[in-house]
KELUMKOL-990779 format. One record per residue (C-alpha): x, y, z. Coordinates in pm, whole numbers, padded with zeros to 5 digits, always signed. Last residue first. Example, Ala and Ser with C-alpha at 12.3 -4.5 7.8 and 13.67 -1.06 7.14 Angstrom:
// KELUMKOL-990779
+01367-00106+00714;+01230-00450+00780;
This chain:
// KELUMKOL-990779
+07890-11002-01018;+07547-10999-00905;+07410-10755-01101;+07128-10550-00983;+06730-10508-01028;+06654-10817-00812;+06766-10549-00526;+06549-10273-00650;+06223-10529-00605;+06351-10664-00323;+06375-10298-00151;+06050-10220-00283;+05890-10538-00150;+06068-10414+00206;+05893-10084+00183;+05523-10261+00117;+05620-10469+00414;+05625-10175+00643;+05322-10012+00500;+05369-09702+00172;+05349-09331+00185;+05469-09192-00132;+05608-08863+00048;+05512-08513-00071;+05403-08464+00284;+05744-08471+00436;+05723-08596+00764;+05838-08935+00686;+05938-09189+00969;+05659-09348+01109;+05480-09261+00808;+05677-09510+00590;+05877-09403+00314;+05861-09352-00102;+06010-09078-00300;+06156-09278-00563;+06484-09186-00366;+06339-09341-00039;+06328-09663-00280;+06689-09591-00407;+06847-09559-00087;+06711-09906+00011;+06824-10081-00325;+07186-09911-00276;+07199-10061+00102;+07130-10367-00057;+07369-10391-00343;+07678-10225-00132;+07559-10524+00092;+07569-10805-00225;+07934-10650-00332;+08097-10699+00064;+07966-11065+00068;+08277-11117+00304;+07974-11349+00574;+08037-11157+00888;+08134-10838+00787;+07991-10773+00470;+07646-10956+00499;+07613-10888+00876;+07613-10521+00754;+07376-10573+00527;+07123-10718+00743;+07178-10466+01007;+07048-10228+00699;+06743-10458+00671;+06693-10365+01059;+06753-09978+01014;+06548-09924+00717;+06248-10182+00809;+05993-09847+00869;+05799-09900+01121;+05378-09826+00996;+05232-10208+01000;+05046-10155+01296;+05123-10388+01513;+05377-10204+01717;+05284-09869+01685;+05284-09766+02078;+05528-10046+02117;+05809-09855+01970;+06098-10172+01994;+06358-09889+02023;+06550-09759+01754;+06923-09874+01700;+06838-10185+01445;+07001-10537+01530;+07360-10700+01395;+07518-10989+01638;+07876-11082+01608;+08069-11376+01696;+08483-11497+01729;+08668-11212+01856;+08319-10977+01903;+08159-10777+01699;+07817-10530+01723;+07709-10433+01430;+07474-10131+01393;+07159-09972+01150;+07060-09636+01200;+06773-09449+00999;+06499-09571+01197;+06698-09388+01488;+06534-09102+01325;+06585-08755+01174;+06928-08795+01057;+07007-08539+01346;+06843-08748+01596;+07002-09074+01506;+07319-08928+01528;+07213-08835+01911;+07133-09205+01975;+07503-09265+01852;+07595-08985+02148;+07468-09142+02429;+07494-09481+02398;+07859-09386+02303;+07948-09144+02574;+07765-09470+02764;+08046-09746+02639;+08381-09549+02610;+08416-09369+02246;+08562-09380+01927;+08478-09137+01609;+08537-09166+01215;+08419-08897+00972;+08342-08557+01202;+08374-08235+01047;+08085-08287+00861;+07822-08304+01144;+07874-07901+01194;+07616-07765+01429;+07407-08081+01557;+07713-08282+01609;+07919-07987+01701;+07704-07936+01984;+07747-08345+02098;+08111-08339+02039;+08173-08030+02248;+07966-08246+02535;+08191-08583+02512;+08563-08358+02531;+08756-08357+02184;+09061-08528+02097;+09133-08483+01697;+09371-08795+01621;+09507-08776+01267;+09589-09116+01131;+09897-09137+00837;+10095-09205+01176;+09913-09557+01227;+10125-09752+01471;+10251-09420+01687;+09872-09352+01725;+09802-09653+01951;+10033-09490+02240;+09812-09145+02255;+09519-09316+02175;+09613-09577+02512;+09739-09203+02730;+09379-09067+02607;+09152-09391+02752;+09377-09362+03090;+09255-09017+03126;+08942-09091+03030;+08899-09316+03318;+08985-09078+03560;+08673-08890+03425;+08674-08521+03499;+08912-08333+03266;+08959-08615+03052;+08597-08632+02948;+08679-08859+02601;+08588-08833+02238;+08863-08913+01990;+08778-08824+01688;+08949-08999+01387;+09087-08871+01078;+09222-09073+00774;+08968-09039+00539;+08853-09407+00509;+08981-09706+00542;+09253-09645+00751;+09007-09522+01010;+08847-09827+00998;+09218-09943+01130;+09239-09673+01359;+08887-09683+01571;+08956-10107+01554;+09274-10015+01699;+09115-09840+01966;+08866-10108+02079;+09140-10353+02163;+09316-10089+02369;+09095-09930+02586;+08935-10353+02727;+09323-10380+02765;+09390-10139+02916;+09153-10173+03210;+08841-10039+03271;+08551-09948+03498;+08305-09708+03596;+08170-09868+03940;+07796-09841+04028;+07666-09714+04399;+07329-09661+04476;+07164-09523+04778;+06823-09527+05045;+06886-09316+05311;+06808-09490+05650;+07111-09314+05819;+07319-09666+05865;+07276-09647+05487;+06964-09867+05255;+07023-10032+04955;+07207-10051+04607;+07474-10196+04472;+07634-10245+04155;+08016-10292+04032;+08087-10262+03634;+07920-10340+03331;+07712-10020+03227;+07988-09801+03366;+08220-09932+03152;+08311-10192+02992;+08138-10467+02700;+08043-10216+02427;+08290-10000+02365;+08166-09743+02088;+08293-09668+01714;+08039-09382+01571;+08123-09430+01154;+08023-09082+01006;+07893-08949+00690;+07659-08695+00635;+07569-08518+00281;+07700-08253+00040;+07553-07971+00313;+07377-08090+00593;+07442-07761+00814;+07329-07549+00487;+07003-07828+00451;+06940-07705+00814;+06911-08015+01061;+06605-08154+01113;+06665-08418+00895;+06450-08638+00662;+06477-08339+00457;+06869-08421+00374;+06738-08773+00213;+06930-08651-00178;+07247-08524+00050;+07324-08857+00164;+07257-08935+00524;+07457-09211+00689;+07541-09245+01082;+07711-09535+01093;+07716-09727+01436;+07980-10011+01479;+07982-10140+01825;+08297-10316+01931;+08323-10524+02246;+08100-10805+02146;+08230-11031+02454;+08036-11332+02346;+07867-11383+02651;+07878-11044+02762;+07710-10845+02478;+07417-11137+02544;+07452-11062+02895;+07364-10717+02851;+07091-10771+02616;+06864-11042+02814;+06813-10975+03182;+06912-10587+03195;+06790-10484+02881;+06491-10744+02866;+06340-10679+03247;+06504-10984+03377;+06687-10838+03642;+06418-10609+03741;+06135-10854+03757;+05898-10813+03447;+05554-10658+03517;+05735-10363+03569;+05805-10322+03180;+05439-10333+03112;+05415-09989+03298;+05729-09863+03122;+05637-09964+02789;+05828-10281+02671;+06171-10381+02535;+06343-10547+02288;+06420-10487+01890;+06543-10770+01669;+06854-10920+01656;+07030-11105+01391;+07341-11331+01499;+07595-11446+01320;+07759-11802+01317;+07486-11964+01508;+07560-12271+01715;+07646-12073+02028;+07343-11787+01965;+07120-12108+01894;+07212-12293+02234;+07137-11922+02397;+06818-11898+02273;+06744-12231+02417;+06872-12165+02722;+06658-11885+02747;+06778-11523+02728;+06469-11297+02928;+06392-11637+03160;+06006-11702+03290;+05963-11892+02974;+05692-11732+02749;+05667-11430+02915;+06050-11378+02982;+06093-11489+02630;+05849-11229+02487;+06061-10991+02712;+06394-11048+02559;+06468-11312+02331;+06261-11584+02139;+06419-11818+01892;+06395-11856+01560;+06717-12049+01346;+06773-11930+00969;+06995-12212+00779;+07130-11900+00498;+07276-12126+00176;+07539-11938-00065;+07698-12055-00363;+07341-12023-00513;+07391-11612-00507;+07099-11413-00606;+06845-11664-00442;+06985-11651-00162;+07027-11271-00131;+06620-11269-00176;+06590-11523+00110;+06820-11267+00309;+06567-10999+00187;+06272-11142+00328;+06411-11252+00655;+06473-10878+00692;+06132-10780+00596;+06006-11019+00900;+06223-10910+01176;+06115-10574+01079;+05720-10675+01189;+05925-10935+01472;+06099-10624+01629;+05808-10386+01621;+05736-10468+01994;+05934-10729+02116;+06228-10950+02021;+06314-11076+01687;+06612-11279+01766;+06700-11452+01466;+07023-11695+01480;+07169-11748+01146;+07375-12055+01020;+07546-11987+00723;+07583-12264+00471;+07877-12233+00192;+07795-12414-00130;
């Protein structure tokens, strides 16, 4: 038997209500496949931790993210009038998130953005724009960048208050995440967008001259370079021409939340985020503390994490094609959770009514 230790950050807001139907399916995966053995590990992150310990990422927390061998994150965050109850550099983004991408240098966010063409009216999107379906792996940075370089802020000889923050990277930090864009690429059809703001950003430059070198190691890849804010409209006007796309940190954090818009919700997006030697897997939708509590967020995007920690962490490539086939069927039966349906001929069920269904389909397939 092969025992994989799991750290389980379930955050704030909705995160421990989809914390919980996750936990539920990786017992359900256990079950299905005695050669495996899941050692789950709570600990508090973010601003429940802050509250609870004065720190955002507790030592403790951080002793079980070194121990685990994949981490599961919930969501974090507060309103912004609870947030500034919390000390700026502990506020959970700042004081918990960023230095959990640093300490284990998770430099490669996977985002799909996944809508078959049986879910199209969970979209706003036409059903002609739609058409068979969307499909597209967003491939950010996730460690450089604007959102980790230089900071100050203060007051000038002239009594102005400014800010100053430093985009940085080096070619290394281009490179590494680039030939994970080209070998997914491999995978599937063979096209990747580049996305970049050459004529601007310095930094893009040097981000189009590493593509430009990376390509001569994968010449069945054809590189489509296309500015940040072309990629954005033809997100919204022609999703399908798009299968695999890289990007520098906040053209990322930008644009995934953007996919999440034209599937209808960030409900609807999963994400891994991997690093050389540990990965952590969380939902891409807020922590939505103006339902938290009420039973309503849909566990889509967190159980999907689930799955993705399944194949890439743990090789259990069969079990996740399993679970993300139990979740399209329950949507399929026409059920959903009012957070995210707006479709009135919905079956509208409560966030651990939806994960039940998603056991239930799961326990339905074969194992081997």
């Amino acid at each position: 038997m092969t025992t994989y230790n799991i750290a389980l950050l379930a955050g704030d807001g909705i995160g421990p209500e989809v914390m919980k139907e996750a936990v539920k399916v990786l017992n359900l995966v256990e079950q299905r496949n005695p050669e495996v053995n899941f050692e789950l590990n709570d600990v508090l992150f973010g601003a429940a931790a802050y509250f609870a310990t004065g720190s955002a990422f507790p030592e403790e927390t951080k002793a079980a993210c070194d121990k685990a061998d994949a981490i599961l994150k919930g969501t974090i965050g507060l309103n912004h009038e609870d947030s500034k109850k919390i000390p700026v550099d502990e506020q959970p983004e700042r004081g918990a998130l960023l230095p959990l991408r640093r300490r284990y240098n998770t430099y490669a966010n996977f985002r799909p953005v996944y809508l078959p063409k049986g879910l199209a009216h969970f979209s706003p999107l036409k059903e002609s724009v739609i058409g068979e379906g969307i499909d597209i792996m967003i491939i950010r940075e996730l460690v450089g960048g604007l959102y980790f370089g230089e900071k100050e802020n203060g007051v000038d000889e002239n009594g102005k208050r400014f800010v100053r923050e430093v985009l940085e990277y080096d070619e290394d930090q281009i490179r590494q995440i680039i030939r994970v864009a080209f070998d997914v690429s491999m995978t599937r059809k063979k096209v990747l967008h580049n996305i970049h703001k050459s004529n601007v950003l310095k930094s893009s430059v040097l981000w189009n001259e590493i593509v430009e070198e990376e390509s001569k190691n994968y010449p069945e890849v054809e590189v489509k370079n296309i500015l940040v804010d072309a990629a954005a409209t033809y997100l919204c006007l022609n999703p399908a021409m798009f299968d695999v796309m890289v990007m520098e940190n906040m053209f990322g954090d930008i644009l995934s939340d953007q996919g999440g818009g034209i599937l209808g919700s960030l409900g609807l997006m999963p994400s891994a985020c991997k690093g050389p030697e540990k990965s952590y897997y969380e939902p891409s939708h807020g922590s939505a503390p103006d339902i938290a509590g009420k039973g309503i967020a849909n566990p889509y995007s967190m159980i999907g994490s689930v799955a993705l920690m399944l194949e890439m962490s743990f090789g259990m490539e069969k079990e996740a094609k399993n679970l993300w086939a139990a979740m399209q069927s329950v949507f399929a039966k026409g059920y959903s959770t009012s957070d995210l349906s707006k479709a009135t001929e919905a079956n509208l069920v409560s966030t651990e009514e939806f994960g039940d269904l998603v056991c239930v389909e799961l326990a339905k397939m074969p194992t081997a």
